[in-house]
Structures are given as C-alpha cells and as structure tokens.
N, CA, C and O of each residue as an XYZ file, in Angstrom:
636
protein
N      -5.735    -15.231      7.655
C      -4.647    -15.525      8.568
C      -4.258    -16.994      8.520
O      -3.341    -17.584      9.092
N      -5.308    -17.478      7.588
C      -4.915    -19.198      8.074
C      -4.044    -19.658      7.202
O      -3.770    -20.852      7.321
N      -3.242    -18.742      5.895
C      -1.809    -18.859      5.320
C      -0.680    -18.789      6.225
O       0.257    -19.587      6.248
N      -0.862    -17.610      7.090
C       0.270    -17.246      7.847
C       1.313    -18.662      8.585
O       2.518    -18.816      8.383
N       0.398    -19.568      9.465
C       1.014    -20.664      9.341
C       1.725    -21.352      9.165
O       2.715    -21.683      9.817
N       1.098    -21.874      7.705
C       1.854    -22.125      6.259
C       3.214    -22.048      6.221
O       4.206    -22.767      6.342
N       2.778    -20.459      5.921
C       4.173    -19.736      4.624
C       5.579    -19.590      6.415
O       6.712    -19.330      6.011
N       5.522    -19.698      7.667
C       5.962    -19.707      8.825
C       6.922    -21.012      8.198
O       8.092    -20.940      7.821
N       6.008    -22.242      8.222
C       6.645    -23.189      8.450
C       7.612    -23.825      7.012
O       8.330    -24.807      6.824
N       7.228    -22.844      6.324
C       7.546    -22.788      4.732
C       8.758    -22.076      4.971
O       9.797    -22.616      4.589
N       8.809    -21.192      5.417
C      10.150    -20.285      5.574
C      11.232    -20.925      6.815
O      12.382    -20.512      6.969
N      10.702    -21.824      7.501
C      11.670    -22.624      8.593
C      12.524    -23.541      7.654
O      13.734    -23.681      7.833
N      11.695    -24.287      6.439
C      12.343    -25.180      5.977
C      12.570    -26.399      7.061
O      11.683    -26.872      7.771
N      13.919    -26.796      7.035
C      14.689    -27.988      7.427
C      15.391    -27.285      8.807
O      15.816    -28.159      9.563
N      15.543    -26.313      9.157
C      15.940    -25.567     10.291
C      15.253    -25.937     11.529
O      14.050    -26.196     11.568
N      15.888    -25.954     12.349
C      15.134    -26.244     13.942
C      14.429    -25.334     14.185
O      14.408    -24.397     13.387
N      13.467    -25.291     15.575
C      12.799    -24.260     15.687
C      13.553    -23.555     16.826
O      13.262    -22.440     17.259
N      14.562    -24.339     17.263
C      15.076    -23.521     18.500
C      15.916    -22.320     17.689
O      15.850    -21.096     17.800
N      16.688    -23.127     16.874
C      17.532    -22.298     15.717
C      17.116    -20.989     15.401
O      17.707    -19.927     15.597
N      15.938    -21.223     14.848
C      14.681    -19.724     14.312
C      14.802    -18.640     15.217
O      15.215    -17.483     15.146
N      14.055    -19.757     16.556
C      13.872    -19.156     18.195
C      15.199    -18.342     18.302
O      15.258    -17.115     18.388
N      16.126    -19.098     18.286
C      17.617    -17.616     18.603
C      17.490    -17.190     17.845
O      16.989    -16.144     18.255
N      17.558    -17.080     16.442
C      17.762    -15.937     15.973
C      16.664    -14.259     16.062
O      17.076    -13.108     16.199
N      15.236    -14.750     15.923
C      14.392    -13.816     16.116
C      13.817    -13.909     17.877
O      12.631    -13.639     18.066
N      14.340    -14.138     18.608
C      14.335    -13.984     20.521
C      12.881    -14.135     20.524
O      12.139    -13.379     21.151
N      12.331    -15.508     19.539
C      11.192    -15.845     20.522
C      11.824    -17.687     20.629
O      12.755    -18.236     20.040
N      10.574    -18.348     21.904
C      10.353    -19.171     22.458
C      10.541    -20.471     21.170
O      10.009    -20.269     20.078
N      11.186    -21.538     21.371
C      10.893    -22.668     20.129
C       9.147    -23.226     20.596
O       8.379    -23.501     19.675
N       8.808    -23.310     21.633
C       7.001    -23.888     21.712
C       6.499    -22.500     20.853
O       6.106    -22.547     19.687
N       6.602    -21.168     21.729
C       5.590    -20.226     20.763
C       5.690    -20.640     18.906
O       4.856    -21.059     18.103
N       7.194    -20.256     18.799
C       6.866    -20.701     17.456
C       6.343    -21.932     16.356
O       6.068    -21.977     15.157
N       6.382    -22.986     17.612
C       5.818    -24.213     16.871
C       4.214    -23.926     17.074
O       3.425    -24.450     16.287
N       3.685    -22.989     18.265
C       1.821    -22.881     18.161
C       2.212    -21.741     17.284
O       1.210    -21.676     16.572
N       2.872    -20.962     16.939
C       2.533    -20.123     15.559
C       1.858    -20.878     14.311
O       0.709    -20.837     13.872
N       3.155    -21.678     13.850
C       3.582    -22.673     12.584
C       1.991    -23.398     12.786
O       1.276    -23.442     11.785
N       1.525    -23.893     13.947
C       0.125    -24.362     13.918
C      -0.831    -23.606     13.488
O      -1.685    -23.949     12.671
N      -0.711    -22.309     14.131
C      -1.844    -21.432     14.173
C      -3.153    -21.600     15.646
O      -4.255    -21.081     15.821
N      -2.605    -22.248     16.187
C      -3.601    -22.737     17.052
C      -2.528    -22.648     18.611
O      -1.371    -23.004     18.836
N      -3.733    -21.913     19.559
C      -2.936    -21.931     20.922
C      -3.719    -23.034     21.842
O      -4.892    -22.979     22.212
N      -2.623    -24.186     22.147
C      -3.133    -25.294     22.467
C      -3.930    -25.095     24.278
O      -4.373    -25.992     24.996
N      -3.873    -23.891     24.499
C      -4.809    -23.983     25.845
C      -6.099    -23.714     25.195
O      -7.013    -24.539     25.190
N      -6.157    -22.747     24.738
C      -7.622    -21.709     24.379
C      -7.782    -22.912     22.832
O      -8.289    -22.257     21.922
N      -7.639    -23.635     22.607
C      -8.110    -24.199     20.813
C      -8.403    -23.850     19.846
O      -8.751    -24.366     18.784
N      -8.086    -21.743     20.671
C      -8.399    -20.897     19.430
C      -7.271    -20.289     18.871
O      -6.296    -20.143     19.607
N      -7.195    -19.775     17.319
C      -6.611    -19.493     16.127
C      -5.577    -18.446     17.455
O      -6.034    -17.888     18.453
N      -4.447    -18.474     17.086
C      -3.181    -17.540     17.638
C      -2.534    -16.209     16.573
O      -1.790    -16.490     15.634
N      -2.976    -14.643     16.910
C      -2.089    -14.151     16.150
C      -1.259    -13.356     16.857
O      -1.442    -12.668     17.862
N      -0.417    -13.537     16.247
C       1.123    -12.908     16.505
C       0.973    -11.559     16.629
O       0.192    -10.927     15.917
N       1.936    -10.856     17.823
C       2.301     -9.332     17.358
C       2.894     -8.755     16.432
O       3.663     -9.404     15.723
N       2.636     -7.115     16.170
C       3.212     -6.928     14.802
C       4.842     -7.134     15.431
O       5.626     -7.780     14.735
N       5.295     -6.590     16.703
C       6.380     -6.888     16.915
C       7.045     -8.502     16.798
O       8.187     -8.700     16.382
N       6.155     -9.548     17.222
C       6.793    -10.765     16.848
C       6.694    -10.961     15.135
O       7.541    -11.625     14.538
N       5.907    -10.502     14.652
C       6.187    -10.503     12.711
C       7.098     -9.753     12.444
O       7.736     -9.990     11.418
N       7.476     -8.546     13.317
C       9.210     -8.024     13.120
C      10.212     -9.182     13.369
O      10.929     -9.592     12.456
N      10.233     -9.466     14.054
C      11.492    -10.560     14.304
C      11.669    -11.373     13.821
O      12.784    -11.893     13.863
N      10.497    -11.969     13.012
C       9.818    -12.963     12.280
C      10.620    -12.441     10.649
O      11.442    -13.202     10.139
N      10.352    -11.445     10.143
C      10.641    -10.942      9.272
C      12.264    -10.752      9.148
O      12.874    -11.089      8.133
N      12.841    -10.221     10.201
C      14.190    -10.353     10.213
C      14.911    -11.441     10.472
O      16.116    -11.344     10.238
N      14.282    -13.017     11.127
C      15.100    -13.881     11.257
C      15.214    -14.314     10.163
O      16.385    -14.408      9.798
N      14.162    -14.759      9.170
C      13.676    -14.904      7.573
C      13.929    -14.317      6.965
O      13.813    -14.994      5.943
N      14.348    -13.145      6.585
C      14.434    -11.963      5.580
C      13.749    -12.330      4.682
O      14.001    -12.754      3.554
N      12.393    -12.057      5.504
C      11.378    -11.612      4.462
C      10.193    -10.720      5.161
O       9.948    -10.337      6.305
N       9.474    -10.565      3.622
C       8.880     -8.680      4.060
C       7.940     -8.778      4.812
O       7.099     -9.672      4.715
N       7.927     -7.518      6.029
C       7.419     -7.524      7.150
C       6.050     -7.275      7.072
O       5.123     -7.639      7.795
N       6.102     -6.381      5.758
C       4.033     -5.884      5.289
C       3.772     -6.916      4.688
O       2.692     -7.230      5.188
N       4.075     -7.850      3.776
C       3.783     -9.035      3.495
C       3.108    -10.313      5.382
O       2.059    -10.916      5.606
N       4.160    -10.169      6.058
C       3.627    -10.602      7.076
C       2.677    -10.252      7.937
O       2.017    -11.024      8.632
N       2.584     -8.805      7.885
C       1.237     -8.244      8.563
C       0.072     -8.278      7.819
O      -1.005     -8.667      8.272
N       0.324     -7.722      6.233
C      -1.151     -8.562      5.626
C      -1.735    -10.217      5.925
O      -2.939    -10.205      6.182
N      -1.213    -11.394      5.937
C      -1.418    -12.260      5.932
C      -1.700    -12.453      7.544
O      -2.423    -13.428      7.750
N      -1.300    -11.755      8.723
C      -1.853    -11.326     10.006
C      -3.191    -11.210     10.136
O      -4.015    -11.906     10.728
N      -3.306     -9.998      9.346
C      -4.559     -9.516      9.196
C      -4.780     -7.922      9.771
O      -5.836     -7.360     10.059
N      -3.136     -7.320      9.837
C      -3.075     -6.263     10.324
C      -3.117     -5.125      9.728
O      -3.328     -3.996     10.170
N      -2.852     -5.591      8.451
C      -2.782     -4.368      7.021
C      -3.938     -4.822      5.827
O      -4.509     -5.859      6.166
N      -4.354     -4.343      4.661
C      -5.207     -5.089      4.595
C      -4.183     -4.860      2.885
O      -3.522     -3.929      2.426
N      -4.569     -6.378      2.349
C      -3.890     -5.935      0.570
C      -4.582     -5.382     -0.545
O      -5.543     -5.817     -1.179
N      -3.859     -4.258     -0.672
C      -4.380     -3.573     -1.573
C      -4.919     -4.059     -2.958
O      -5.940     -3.624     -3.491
N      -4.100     -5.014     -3.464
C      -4.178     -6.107     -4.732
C      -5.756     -6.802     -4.264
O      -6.631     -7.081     -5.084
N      -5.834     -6.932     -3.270
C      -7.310     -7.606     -3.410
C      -8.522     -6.688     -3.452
O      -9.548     -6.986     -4.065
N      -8.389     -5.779     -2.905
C      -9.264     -5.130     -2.875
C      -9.585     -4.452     -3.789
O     -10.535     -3.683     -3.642
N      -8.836     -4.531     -5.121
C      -9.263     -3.838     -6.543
C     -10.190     -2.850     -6.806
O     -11.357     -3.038     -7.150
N      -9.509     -1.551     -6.595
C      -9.355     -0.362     -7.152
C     -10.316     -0.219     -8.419
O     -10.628     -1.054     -9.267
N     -10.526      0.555     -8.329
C     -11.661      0.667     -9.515
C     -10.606      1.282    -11.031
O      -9.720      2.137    -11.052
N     -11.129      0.495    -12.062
C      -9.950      0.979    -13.238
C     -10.489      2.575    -13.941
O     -11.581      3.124    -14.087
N      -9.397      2.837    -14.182
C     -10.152      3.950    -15.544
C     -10.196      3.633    -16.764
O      -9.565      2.918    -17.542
N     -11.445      4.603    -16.781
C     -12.049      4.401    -18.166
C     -11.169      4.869    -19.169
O     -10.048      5.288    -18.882
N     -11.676      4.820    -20.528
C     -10.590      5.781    -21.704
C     -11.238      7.138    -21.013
O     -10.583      7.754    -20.172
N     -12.380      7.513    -21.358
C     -12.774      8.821    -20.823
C     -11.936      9.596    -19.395
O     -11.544     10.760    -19.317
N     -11.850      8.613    -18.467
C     -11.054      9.127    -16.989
C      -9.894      9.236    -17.685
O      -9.543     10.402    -17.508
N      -9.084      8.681    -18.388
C      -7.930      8.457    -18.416
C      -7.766     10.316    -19.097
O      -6.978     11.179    -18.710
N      -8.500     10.381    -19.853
C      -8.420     12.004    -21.515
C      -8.792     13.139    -19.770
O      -7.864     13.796    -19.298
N      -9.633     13.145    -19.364
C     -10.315     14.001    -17.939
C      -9.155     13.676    -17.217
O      -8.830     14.863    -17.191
N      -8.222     13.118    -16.595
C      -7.179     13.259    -15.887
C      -6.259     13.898    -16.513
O      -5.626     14.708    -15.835
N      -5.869     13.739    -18.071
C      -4.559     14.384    -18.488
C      -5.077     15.549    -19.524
O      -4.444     16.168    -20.380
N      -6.715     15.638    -19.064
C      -7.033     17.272    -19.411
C      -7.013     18.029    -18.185
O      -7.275     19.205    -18.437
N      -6.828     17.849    -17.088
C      -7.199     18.401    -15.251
C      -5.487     18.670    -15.480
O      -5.246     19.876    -15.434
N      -4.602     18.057    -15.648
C      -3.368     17.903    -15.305
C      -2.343     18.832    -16.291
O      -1.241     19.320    -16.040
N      -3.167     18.868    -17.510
C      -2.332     19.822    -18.462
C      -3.058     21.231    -17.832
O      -2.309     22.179    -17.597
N      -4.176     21.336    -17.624
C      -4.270     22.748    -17.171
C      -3.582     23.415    -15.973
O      -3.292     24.606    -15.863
N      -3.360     22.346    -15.031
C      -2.434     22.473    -13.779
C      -1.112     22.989    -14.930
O      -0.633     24.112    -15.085
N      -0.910     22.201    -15.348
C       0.473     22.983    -15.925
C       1.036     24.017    -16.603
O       2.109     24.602    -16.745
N      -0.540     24.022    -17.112
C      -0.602     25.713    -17.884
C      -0.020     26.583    -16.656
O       1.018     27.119    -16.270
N      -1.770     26.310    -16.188
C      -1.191     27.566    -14.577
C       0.037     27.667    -14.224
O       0.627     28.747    -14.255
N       0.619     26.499    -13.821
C       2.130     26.590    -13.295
C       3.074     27.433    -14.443
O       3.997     28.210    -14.198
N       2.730     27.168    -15.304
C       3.922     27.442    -16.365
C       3.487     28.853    -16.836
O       4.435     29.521    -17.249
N       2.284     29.462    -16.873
C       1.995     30.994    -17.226
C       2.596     31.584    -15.828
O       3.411     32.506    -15.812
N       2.094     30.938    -14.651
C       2.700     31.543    -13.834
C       3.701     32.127    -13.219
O       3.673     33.021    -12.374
N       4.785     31.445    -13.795
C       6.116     31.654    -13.802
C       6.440     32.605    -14.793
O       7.178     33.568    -14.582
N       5.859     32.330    -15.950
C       6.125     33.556    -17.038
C       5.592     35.015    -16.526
O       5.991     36.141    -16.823
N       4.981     34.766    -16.013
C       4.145     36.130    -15.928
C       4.939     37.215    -15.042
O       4.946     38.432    -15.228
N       5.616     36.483    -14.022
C       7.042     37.305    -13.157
C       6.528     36.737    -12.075
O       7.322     36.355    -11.216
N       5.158     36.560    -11.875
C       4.615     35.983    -10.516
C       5.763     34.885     -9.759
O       6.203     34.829     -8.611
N       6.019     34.007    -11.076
C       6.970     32.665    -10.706
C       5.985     32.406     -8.976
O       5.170     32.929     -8.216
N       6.925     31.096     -9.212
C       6.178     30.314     -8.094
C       7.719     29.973     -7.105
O       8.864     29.830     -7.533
N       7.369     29.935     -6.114
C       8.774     29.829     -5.134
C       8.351     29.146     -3.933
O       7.156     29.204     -3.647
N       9.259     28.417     -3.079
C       9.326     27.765     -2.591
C      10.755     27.841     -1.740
O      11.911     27.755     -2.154
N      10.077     28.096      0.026
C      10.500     28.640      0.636
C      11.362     30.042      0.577
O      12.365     30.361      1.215
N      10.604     30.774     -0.426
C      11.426     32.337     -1.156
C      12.329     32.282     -2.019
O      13.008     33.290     -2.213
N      12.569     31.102     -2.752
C      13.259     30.450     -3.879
C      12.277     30.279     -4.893
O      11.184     29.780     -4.624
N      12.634     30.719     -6.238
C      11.789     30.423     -7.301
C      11.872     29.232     -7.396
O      12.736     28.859     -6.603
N      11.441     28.388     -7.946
C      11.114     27.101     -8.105
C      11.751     26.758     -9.976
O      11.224     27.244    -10.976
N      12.804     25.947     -9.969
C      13.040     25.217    -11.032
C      12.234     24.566    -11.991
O      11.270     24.006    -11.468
N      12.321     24.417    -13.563
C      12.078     23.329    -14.335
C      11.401     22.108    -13.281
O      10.309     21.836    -12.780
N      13.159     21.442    -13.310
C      13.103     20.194    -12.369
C      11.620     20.151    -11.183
O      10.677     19.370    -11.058
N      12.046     21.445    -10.454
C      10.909     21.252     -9.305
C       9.126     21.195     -9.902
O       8.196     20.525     -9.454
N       9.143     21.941    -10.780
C       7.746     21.997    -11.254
C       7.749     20.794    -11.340
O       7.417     20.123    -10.364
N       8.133     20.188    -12.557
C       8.103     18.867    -13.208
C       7.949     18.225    -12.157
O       6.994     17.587    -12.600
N       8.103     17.693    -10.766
C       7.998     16.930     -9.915
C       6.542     17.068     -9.042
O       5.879     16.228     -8.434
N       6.348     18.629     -9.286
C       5.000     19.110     -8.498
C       4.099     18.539     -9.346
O       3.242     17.773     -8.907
N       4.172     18.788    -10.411
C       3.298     18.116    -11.754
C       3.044     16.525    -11.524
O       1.957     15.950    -11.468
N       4.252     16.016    -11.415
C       3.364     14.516    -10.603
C       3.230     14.147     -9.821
O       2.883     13.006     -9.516
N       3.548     15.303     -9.043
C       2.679     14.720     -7.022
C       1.159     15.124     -7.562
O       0.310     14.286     -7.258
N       0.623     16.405     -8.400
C      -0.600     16.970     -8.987
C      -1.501     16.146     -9.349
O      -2.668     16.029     -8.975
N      -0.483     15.191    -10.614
C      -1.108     14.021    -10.832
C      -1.313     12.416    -10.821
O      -1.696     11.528    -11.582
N      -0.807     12.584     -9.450
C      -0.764     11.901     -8.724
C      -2.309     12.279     -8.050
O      -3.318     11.610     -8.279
N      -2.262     13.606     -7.092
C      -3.529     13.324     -6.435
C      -4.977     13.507     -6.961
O      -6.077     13.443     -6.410
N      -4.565     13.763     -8.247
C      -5.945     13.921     -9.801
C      -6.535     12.403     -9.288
O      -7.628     11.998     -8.892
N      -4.970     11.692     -9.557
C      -5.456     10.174     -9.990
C      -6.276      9.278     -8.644
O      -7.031      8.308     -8.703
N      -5.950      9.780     -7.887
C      -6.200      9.451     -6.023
C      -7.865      9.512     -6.060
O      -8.762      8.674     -5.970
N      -7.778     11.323     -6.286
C      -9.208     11.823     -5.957
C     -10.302     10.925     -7.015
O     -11.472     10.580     -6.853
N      -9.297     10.723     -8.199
C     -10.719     10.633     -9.323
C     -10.750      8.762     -9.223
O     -11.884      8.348     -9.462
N      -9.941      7.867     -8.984
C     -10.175      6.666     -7.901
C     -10.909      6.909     -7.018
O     -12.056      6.687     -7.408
N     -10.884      7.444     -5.452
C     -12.350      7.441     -4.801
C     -13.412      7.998     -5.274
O     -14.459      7.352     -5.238
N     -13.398      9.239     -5.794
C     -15.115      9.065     -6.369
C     -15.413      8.268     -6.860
O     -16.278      7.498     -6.440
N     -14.805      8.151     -7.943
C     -15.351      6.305     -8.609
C     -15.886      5.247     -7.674
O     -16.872      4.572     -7.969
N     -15.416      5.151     -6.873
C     -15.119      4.133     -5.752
C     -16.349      4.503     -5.090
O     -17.137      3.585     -5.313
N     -16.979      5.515     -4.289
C     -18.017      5.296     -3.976
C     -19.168      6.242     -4.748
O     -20.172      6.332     -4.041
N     -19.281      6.938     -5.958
C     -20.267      7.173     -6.669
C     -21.386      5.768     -6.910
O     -21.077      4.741     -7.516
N     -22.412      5.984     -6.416
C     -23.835      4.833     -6.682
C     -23.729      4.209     -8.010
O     -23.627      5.053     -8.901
N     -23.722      3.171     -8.353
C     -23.814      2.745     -9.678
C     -25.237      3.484    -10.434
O     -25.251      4.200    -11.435
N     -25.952      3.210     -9.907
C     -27.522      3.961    -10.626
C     -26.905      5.311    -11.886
O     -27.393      5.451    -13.007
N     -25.601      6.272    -11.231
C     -24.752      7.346    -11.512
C     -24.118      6.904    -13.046
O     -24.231      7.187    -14.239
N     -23.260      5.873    -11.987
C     -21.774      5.350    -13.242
C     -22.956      4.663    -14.640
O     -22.769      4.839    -15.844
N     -24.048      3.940    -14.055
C     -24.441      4.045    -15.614
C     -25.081      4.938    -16.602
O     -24.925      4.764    -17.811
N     -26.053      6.229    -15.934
C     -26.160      7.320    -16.607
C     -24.963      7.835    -17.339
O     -25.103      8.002    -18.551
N     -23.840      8.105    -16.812
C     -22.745      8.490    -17.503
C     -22.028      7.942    -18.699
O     -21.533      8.571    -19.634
N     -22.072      6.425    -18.456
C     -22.046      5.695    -19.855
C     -22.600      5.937    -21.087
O     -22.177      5.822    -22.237
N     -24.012      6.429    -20.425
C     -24.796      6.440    -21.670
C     -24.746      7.830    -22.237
O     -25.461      8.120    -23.196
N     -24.033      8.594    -21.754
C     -23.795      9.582    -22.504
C     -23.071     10.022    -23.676
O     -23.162     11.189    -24.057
C-alpha cells in the first residue's frame, strides 16, 4: 500500500488538490493525508475506501483494479505466479481437450446432437464450448499443480 501514495500524487501532477477534490467529491485535506498515506491524528498508515478509489479512479481516469490492488483490496495476480506448464502438461491438456471434442463431435453425429436450450447446438457454438472446456482443463490442471507436495512433482519428473 505504501505505492498507493505515490502513484496519488503522481496522478495529481501540477493540479490543485481542491481541483481533484471537485472533481472526485472528496475533501482537499483527505486527499492531501491520502497523497501522504498517513492520518495525522492516529500516525497510522490511511486506507482509502474501495468507494473513494472509485472516485479516485474516475477523477484520474485510471484503472480502478489497478487502484484496489495497490490498496491492498485485490490481490495481483502477476505476483503471485502461477505455476507454468510443463511440455508434458502442455501434450496432457491438448490430449484431455481433443477427447472432449471427439465426444462432442461423435455426439452430434450419432443423432444424439447436443442442444442447448432444445436447440441443437452449432459448429460455432461447440467451437466456443471447446474453449470454455479448455479453458477449465487449464484452471483445474494450474491448481493441482499449485498445491500437489513437491516430494510428488519430483517423482513425476523422474519418470
């Protein structure tokens, strides 16, 4: 949170604070103990509501999840680095994902077809189900990774 500050008084520029103050309907003092970070009764660190990082965001036009991460209200995904795939995950995801498509696609041949809301379901629509599919291949096979024990992930290497 101790950017937030900062990048506040970074985005005021050369602008007044009363200026700011009208435009996003807060106080010119609140926003100068923002721009500090510090609330001069308590000497402790000040954070903002997500509603004052709305207003904040719209007097600035700039992005509002950007301002709530640096809050400390969202957390960033970029830091928290995701576990990568392997070549192996990568061949096991788009072997999980072609068989999804078999199914889908015998299925339809077969007369069964697949429908949606009592409508057969299109080309187009499959094709889209196919990457919400693998989409959540890629989801699921990220958290296991994510918390499988290492003691695990290196047996598997060595295979």
């Amino acid at each position: 949170m101790e950017k937030l500050p900062g990048l506040l008084k970074e985005l005021r520029g050369k602008e007044s604070l009363r200026s700011v103050g009208e435009r996003a309907g807060l106080s010119h003092n609140y926003l100068s103990q923002l721009e500090k970070g510090i609330d001069p009764r308590t000497k402790k660190p000040i954070k903002p509501t997500p509603d004052t990082l709305k207003r904040l965001s719209e007097a600035y036009d700039y992005s509002y999840d950007e301002l709530l991460k640096l809050a400390g209200y969202i957390e960033d995904k970029e830091a928290t680095n995701p576990p990568r795939f392997t070549q192996k995950d990568e061949l096991d995801i788009a072997k999980r994902v072609e068989e999804i498509r078999k199914d889908l696609i015998s299925a339809n041949k077969d007369g069964d077809g697949l429908n949606f809301y009592g409508e057969p379901m299109s080309e187009e629509a499959i094709d889209s189900l196919l990457e919400a599919m693998e989409y959540a291949v890629r989801q699921t096979q990220r958290i296991n990774k994510k918390y499988i024990p290492k003691k695990y992930k290196d047996n598997d290497n060595k295979d």
